[in-house]
ZAVO-887230 format. One record per atom (N, C-alpha, C): residue in three letters; x, y, z. Coordinates in pm, whole numbers, plus 32768, in hexadecimal, padded with zeros to 4 digits. Layout:
N
alaXYZ ...
END
This chain:
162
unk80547F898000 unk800080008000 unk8059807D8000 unk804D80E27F9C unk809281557F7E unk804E81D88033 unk80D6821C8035 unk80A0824980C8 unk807A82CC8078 unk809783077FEA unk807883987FBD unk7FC1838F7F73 unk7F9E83D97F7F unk7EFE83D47F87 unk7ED4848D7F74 unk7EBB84737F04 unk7E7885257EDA unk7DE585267E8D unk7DA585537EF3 unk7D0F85737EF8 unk7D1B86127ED6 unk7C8786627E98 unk7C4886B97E9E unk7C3887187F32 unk7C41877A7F7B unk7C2E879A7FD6 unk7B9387A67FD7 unk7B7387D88068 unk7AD187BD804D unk7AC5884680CB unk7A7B886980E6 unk7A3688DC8115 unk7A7788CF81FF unk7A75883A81FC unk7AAE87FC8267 unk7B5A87FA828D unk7BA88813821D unk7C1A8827820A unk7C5F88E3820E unk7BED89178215 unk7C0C89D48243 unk7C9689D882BF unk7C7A89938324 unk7CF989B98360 unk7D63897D8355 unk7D81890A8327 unk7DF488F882F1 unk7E26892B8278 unk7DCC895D81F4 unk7DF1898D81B7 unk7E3D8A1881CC unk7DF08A84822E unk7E468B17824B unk7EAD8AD182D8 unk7EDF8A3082DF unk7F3D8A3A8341 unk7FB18A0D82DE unk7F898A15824E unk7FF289EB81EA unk7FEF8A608195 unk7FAD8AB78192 unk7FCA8B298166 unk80438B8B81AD unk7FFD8B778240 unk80528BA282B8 unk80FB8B8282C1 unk811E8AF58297 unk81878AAB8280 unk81B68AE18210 unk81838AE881BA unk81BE8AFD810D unk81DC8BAF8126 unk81C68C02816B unk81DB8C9D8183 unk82638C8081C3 unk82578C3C8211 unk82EE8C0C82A2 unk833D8C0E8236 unk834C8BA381EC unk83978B818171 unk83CB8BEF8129 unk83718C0D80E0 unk838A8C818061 unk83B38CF580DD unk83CF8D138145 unk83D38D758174 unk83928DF48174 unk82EE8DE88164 unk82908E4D8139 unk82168E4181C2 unk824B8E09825B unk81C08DF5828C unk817B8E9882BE unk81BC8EF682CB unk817C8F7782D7 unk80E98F608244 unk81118F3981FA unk80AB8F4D8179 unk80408F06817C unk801D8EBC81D2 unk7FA88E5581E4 unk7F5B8E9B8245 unk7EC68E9D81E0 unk7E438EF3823D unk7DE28EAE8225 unk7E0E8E11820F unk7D6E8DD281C3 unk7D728D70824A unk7CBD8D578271 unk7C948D3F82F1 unk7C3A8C9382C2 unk7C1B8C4D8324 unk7BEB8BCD830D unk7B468C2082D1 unk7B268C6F82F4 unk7AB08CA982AF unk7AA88CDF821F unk7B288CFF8215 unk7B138D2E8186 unk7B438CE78125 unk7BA98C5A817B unk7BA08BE2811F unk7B2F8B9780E4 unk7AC68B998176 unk7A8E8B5B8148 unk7A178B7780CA unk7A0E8C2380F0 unk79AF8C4A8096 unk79E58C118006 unk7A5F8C617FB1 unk7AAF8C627F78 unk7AF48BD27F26 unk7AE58B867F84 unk7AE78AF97F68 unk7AA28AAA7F34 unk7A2A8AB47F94 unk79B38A447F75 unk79498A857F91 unk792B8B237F8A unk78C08B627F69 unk783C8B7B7EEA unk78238BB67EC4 unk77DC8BC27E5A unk78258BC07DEA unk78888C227DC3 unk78CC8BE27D87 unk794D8C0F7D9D unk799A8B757DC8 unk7A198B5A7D9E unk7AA28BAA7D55 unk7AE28BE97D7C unk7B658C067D48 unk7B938BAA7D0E unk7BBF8B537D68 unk7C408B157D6D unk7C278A6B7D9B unk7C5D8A227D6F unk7C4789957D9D unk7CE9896C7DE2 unk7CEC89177E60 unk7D4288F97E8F unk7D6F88407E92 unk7DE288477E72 unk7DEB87997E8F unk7E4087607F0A unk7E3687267F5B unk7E7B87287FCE unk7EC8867A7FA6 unk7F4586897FBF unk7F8186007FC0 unk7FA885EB808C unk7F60855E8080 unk7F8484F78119 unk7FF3849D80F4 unk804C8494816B unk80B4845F8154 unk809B83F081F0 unk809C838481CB unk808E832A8238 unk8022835782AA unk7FD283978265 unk7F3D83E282CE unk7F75845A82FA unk7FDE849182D2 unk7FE4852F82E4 unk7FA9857A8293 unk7FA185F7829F unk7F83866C8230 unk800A86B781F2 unk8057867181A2 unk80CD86728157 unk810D86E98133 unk80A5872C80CF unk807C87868088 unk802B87CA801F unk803488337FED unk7FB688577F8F unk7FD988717F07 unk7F7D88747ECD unk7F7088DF7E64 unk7EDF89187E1C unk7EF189877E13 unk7EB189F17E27 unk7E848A247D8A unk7E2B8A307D21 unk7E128A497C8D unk7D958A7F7C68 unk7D9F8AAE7C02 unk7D2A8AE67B99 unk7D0F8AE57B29 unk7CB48AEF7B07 unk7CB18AE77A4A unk7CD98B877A1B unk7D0C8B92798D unk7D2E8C09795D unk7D0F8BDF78C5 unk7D2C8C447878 unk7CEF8C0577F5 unk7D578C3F779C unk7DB28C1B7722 unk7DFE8C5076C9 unk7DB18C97763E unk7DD88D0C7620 unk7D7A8D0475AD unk7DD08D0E753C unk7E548CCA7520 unk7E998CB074D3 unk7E8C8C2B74CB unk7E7C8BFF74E2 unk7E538B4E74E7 unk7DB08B1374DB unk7D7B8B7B7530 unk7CD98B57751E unk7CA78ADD7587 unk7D148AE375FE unk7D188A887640 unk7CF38AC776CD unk7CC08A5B7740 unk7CD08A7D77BD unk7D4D8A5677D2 unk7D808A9C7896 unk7DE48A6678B2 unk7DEA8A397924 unk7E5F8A287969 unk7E418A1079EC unk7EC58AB07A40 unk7E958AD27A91 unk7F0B8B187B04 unk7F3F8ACC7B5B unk7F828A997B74 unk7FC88A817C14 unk7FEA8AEA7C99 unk7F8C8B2B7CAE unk7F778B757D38 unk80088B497DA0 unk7FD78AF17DAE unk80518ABE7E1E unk809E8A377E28 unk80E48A1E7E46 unk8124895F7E44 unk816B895C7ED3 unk812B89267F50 unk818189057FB8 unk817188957FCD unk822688748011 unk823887D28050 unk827E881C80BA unk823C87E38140 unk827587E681C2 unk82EE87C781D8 unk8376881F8208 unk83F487E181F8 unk84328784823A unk83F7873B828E unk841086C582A6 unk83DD864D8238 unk8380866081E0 unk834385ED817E unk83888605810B unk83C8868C80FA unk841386918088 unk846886508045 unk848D86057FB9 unk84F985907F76 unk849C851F7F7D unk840D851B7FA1 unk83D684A57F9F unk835284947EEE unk835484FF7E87 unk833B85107E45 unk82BA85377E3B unk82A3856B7EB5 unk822685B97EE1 unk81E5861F7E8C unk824F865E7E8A unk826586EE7E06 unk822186B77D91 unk829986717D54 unk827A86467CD5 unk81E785DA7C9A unk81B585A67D46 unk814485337D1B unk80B385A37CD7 unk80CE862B7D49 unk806D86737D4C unk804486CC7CD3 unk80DA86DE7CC2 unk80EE873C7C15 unk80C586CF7B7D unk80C186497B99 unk80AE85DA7B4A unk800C85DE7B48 unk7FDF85E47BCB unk7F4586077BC7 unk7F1B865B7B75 unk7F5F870C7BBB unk7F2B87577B45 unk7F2087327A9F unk7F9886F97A74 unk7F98870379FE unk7F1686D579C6 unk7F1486387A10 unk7E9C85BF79FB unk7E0F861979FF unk7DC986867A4B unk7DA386E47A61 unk7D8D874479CB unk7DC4878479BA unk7E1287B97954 unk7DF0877878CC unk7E3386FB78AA unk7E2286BD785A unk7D7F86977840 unk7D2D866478D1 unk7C9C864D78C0 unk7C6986BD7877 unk7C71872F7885 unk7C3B87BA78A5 unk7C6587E677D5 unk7C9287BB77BB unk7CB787F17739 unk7D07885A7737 unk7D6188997798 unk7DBF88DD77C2 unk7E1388EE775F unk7E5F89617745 unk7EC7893E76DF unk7F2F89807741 unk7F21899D77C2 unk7F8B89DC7807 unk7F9F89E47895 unk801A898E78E8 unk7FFE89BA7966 unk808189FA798E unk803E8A7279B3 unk809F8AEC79F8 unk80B78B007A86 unk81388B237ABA unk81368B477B85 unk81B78B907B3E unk81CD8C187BA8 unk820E8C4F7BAF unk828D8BFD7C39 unk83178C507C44 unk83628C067CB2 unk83C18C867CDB unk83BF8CAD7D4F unk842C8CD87D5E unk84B58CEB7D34 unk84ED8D527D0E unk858B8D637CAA unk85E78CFC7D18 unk85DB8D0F7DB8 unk86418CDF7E2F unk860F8C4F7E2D unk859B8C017DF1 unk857D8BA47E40 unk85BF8B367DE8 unk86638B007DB7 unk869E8ACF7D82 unk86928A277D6A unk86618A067DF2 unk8611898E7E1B unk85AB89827DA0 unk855289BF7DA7 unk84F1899C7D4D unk84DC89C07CCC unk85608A2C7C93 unk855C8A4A7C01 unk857D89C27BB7 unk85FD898D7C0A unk864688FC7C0A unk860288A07BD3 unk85A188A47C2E unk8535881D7C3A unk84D388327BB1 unk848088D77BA9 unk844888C87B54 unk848888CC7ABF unk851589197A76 unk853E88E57A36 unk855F88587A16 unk856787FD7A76 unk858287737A61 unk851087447A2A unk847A875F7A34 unk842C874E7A1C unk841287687977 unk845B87DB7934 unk845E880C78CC unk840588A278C6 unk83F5889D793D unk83C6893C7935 unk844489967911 unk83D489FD78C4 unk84318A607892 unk84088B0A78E9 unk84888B5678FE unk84848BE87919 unk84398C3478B4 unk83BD8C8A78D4 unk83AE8CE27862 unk83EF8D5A78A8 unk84798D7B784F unk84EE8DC97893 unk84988E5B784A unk84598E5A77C1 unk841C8EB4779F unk83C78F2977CB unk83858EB8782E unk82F88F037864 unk83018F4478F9 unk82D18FBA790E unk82E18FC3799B unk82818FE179B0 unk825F8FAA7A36 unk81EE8F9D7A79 unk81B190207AD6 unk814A905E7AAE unk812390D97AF2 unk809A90BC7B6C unk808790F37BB4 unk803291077C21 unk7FE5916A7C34 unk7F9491927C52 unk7EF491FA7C7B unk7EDD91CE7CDB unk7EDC920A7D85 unk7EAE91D57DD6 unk7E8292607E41 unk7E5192257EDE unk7E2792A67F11 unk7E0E93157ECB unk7E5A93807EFA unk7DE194117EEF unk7E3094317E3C unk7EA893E87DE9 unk7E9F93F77D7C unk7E0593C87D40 unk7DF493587D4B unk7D8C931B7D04 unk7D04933F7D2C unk7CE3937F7DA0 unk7C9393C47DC4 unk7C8C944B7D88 unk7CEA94967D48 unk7CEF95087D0E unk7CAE95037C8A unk7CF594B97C5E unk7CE494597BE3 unk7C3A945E7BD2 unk7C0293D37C04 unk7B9193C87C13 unk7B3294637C2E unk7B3894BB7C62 unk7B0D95377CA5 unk7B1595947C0F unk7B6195787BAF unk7BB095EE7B4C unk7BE296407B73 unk7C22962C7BE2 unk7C5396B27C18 unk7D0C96D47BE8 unk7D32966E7BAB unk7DAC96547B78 unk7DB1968F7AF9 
END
């Protein structure tokens, strides 16, 4: 019997999910930046409608780690896609191919879905996992840079007051 096991999260899984969000901030060194509450997971989650779908990998009946996605759509392709929001493995479960069983999901995911694309951004410092996901055959889009709208910009924004 295989001890790795990745289910769907379900509406019952809210606090472990923001205690792996919580973990994955520790990590990336960003936990000042976390303001999302088991309430607004859950709305957000498994509310009316859905953001985001989460997959949680168990490792011998632990809660391993996650990953975190959305649909997006290309319109150069004419395709949906998938995002990768987030990818955590607890660093003690880490080298057990936790990572990679979960990212194998997405694809399978992905692939169901008629996807022609799955995208996650990674940290420039996080060398660990450029590693890993190049090994994978992911590629850098060294081209593109990634912009943001948030707080009282995107509130300006929204307002026309910009």
């Amino acid at each position: 019997m295989t001890k790795l096991r990745i289910v769907p999260a379900t509406e019952e899984d809210v606090p472990v999910i923001l205690e792996l969000i919580l973990a994955l901030a520790e990590y990336e060194r960003l936990t000042d930046s976390v303001t999302a509450t088991e309430e607004q997971l859950r709305e957000t989650l498994f509310g009316s409608k859905p953001a985001a779908e989460v997959l949680l990998a168990h490792w011998d009946g632990e809660c391993a780690g996650f990953a975190v996605f959305f649909g997006t759509y290309s319109t150069f392709l004419a395709q949906p896609g998938l995002y990768l929001e987030d990818l955590y493995v607890r660093a003690h479960l880490r080298g057990k191919g936790i990572g990679l069983a979960l990212l194998r999901r997405l694809a399978l995911i992905a692939a169901e879905r008629n996807c022609g694309r799955l995208e996650w951004a990674v940290l420039n410092w996080n060398e660990p996992s450029i590693q890993f996901y190049e090994k994978l055959g992911a590629e850098p889009l060294s081209e593109w840079t990634k912009y943001r709208l948030s707080g009282e910009a995107l509130r300006n924004l929204a307002a026309g007051t910009v």
